[in-house]
C-alpha positions as CSV (number, residue, x, y, z in Angstrom):
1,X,16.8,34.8,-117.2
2,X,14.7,31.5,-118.3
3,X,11.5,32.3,-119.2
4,X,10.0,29.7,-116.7
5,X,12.4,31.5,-113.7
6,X,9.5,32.6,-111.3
7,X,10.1,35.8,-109.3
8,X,9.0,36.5,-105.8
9,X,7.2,39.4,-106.0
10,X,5.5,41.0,-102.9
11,X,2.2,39.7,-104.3
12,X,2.9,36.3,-105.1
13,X,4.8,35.9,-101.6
14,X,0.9,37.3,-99.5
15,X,-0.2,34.8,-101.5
16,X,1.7,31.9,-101.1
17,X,2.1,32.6,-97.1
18,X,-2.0,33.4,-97.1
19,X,-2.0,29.4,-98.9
20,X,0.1,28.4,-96.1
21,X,-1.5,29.9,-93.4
22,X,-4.9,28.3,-94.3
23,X,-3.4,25.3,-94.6
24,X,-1.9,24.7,-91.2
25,X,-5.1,25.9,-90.1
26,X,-7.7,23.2,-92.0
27,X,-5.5,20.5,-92.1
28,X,-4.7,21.3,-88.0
29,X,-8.6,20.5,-87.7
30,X,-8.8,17.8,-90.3
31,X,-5.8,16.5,-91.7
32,X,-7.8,15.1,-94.7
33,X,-9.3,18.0,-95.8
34,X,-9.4,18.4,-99.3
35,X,-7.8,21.2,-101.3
36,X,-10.5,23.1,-102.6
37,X,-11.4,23.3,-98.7
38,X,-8.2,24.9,-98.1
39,X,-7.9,27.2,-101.7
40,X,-11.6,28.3,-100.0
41,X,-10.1,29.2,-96.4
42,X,-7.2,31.0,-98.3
43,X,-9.3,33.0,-100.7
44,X,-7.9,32.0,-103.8
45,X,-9.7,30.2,-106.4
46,X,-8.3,26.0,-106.6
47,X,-6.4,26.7,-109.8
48,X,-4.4,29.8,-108.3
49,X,-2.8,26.9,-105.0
50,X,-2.2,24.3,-107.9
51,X,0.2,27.1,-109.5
52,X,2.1,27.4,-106.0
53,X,2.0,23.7,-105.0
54,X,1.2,21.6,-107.9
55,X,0.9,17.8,-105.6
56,X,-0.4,17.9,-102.2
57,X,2.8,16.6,-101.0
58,X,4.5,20.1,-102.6
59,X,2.1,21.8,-99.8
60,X,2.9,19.3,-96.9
61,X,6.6,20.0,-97.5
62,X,5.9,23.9,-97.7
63,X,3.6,23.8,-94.6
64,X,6.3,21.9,-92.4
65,X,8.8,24.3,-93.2
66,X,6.8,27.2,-92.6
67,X,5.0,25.9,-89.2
68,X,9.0,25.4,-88.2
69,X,10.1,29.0,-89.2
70,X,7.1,30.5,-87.4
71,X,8.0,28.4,-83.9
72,X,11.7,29.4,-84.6
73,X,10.5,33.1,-84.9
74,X,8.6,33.2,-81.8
75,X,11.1,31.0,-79.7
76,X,13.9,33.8,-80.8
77,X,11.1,36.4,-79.8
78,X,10.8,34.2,-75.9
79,X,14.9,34.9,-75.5
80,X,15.3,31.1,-74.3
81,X,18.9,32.0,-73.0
82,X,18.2,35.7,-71.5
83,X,17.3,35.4,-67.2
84,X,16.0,33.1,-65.1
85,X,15.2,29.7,-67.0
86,X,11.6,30.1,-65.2
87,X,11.3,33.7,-66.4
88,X,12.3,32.1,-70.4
89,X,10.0,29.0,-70.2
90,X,7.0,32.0,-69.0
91,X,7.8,33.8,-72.0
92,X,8.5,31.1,-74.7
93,X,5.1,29.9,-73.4
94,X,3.3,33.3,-74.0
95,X,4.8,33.3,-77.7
96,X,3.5,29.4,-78.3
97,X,0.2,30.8,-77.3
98,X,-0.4,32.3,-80.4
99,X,0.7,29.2,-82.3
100,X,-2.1,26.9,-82.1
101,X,-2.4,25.7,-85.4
102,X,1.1,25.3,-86.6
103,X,2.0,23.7,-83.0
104,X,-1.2,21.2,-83.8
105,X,-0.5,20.4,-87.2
106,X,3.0,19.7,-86.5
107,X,2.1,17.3,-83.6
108,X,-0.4,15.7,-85.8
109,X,2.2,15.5,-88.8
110,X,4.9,14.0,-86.6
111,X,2.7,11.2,-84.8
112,X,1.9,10.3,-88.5
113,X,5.6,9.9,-89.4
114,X,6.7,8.4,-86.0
115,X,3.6,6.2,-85.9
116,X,2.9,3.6,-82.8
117,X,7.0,3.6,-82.6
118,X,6.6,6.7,-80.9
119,X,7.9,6.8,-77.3
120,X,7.0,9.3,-74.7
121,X,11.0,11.0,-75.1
122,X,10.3,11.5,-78.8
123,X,7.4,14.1,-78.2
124,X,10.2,16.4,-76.0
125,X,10.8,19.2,-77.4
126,X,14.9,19.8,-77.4
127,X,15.0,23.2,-76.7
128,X,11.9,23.3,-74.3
129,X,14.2,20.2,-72.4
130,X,17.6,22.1,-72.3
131,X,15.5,25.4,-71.0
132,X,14.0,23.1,-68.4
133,X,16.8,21.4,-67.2
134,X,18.8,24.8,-67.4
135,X,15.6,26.1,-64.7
136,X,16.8,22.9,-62.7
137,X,20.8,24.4,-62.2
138,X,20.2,28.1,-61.9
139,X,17.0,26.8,-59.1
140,X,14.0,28.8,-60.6
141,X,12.0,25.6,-61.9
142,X,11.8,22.8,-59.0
143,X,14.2,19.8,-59.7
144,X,11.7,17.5,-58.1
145,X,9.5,17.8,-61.1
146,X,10.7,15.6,-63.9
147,X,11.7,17.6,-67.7
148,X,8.7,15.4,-69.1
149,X,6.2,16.2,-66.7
150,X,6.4,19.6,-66.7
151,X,7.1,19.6,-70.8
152,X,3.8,17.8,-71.6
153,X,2.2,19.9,-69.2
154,X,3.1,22.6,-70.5
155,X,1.8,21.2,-73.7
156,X,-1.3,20.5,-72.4
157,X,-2.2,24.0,-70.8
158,X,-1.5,25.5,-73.9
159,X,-4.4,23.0,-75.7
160,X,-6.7,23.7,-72.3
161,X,-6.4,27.8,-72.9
162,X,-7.0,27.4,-76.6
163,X,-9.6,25.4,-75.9
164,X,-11.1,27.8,-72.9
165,X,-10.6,30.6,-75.6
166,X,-12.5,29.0,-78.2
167,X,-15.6,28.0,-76.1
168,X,-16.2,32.0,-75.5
169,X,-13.3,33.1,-73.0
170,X,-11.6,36.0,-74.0
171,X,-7.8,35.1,-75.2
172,X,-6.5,37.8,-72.0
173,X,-7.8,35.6,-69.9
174,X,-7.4,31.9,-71.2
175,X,-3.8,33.7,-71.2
176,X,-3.4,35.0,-68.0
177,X,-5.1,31.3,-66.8
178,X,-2.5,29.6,-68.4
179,X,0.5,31.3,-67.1
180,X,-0.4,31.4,-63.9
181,X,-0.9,27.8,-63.7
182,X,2.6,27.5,-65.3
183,X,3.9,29.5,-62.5
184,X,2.6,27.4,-60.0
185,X,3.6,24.5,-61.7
186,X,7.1,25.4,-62.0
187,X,7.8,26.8,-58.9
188,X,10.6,25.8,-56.3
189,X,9.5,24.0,-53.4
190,X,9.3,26.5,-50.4
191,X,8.5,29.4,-52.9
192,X,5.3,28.4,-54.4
193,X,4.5,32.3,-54.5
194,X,7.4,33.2,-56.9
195,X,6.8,35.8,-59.4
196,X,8.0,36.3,-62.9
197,X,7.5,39.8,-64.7
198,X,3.8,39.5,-66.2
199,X,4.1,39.2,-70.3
200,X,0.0,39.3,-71.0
């Protein structure tokens, strides 16, 4: 084994993922933040996140991939394909909630690539838009309201409760808030009372 092989040990992987975590969360509130700000946030000393990621672009890469395999993780968690579409979309929903930095920084990373060439399709999610339109066939989420409506709505009551948590509200209820107005949102016309299995 080369002596400049470097191992993955259980220490070095807390504290590359504790790098990465504090990352996604500074640069999620201010994408220019420099990287003593986030070696602070992580608890490691500037030197010690140069030895993981030697060029800020090393980190960007790192951070994209790792916001990605935590939205894969909890959209796996959701069971997208198990149910009722409506019952899925409640649940995925529920696990984004716990995302906000990694779903921001991503947002804010992928305007930056796409620039003004951006169109309103682009921001779709692909596998929120098949879960949707899946809701449409089986009859649990109302065809009348378009896939991008209710998509970027979704988005939006996600910001709204992180937002309503972070002015003082505890997170059970900026929660609860939020998938009940998803319910309503997505309900069939005729059955705006509809109930999915509570996940809070």
């Amino acid at each position: 084994m080369s002596r400049d092989t470097i191992i993955d040990t259980p220490a070095r992987i807390r504290t590359r993922t504790a790098i990465l975590k504090a990352a996604v969360s500074v640069l999620s509130q201010n994408q220019a933040a420099p990287l003593g700000e986030i070696a602070d946030a992580a608890g490691v000393a500037r030197s010690t996140l140069h030895r993981y990621f030697p060029e800020r672009t090393d980190l960007i890469d790192a951070m994209r991939q790792f916001a990605d395999d935590e939205i894969t993780v909890a959209t796996a968690r959701a069971r997208p394909e198990d149910g009722p579409a409506a019952e899925a979309l409640i649940r995925l929903c529920h696990e984004y909630f716990d995302l906000w930095d990694s779903l921001t920084w991503l947002y804010l990373d992928s305007l930056k690539e796409c620039g003004d060439a951006s169109s309103f399709d682009d921001q779709l999610d692909p596998n929120v838009s098949r879960l949707i339109e899946r809701g449409h066939l089986d009859g649990t989420i109302d065809r009348a309201v378009p896939n991008a409506w209710i998509q970027h709505l979704l988005w939006a009551l996600l910001y709204t409760a992180w937002e309503y948590a972070r002015l003082g509200s505890s997170k059970h209820e900026a929660l609860t808030l939020m998938l009940d107005s998803l319910r309503r949102l997505i309900a069939p016309a005729g059955n705006p009372g509809q109930t999915f299995p509570s996940h809070t």
